[in-house]
BANU-32787 format. One record per residue (C-alpha): residue in one letter; x, y, z. Coordinates in steps of 0.02 Angstrom, whole numbers, plus 32768, in hexadecimal, padded with zeros to 4 digits. Layout:
BANU-32787
AXYZ...
END
This chain:
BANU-32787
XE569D7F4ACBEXE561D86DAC44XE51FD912AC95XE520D997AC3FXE53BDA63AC90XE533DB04AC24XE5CFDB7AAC69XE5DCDC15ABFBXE682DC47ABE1XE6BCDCFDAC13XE6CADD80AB86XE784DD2BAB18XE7DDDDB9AB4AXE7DADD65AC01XE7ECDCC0ABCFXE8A9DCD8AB76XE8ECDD08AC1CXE938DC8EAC9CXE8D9DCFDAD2CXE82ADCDEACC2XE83ADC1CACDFXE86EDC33AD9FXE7D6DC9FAD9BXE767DC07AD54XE786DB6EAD90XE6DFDB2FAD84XE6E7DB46ACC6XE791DAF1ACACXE751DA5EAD14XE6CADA4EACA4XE71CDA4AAC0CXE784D9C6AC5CXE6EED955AC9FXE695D96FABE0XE72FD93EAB87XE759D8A3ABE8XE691D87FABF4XE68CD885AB3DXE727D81FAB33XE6EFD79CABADXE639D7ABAB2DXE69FD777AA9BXE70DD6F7AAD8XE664D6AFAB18XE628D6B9AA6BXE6A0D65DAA23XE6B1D5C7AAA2XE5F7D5CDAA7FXE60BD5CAA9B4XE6B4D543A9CBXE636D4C3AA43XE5A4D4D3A9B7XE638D4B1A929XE65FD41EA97BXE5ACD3F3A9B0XE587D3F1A8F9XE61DD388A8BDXE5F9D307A952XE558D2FDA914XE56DD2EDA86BXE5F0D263A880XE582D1FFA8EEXE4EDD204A873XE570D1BFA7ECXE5A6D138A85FXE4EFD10CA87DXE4C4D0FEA7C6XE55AD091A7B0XE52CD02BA840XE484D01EA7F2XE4B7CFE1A75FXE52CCF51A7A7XE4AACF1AA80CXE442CF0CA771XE4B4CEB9A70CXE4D6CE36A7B4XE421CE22A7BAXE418CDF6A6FAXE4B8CD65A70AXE467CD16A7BEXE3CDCCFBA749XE42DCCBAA6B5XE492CC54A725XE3F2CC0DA792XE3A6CBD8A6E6XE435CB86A69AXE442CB3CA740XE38ECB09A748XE3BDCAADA69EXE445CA55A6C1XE3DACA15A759XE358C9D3A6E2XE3E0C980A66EXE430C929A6FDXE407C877A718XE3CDC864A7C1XE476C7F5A7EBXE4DCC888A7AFXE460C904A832XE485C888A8BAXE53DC889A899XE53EC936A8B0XE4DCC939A92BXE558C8CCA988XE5FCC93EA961XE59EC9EBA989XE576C9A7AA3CXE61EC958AA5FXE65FCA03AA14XE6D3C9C1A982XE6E3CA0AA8EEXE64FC9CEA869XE6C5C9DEA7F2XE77DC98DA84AXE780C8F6A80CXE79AC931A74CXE6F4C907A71AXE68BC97AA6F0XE5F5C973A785XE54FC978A712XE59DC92AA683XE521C942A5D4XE4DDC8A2A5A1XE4FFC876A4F6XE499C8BAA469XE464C959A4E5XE507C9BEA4C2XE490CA4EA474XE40FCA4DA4F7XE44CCB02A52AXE443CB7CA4A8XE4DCCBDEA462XE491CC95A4A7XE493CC54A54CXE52CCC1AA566XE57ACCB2A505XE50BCD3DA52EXE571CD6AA5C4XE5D9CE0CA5BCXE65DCE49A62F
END
């Protein structure tokens, strides 16, 4: 696209006349073709310089939502494993009337907890079985 031709111009006094650029129309078509060329070059250019702006900024954004991503799924990773050990103990506290019970409710899909009571109720004297950074240690 961009071809370049060498025209030497005639001698100025020639080319201030109206009759000098009749005489040449070779070099007034090439300063035409050059000009829009080089326009043509420049808008290209700056499409070119606009698409890598916004390649960059795309880019950029999508590496911050990744690292935010990341770090939900770590923190959802951390509460599944706090919740499968509390559940784990609960399980282990539960009488195995209480497991059955449950049992009973989760396959006839009601509600472990609808009829007011709580569904793994603590037996008494075990109110402390789960320590105090457990139960608090979550953070929103």
């Amino acid at each position: 696209m961009r071809s370049r031709t060498v025209c030497i111009p005639p001698p100025s006094s020639e080319t201030d006349s109206p009759l000098a650029a009749a005489a040449h129309p070779a070099m007034i078509q090439q300063t035409r073709t050059s000009s829009s060329g080089a326009s043509v070059v420049a808008i290209d250019n700056k499409i070119e310089q606009a698409m890598d702006l916004v390649k960059s900024h795309l880019m950029y954004a999508v590496r911050e939502e990744v690292e935010v991503l990341k770090e939900q799924i770590k923190e959802l990773i951390e509460r599944n494993s706090q919740l499968e050990q509390e559940n784990n103990l609960l399980k282990n506290l539960a009488s195995p009337e209480q497991m059955a019970q449950f049992q009973a409710q989760v396959q006839t899909g009601g509600s472990p907890t609808g009829n007011g009571q709580p569904a793994v109720p603590a037996p008494t004297g075990t109110t402390q079985a789960l320590p105090s950074s457990q139960s608090s240690s979550t953070s929103a």
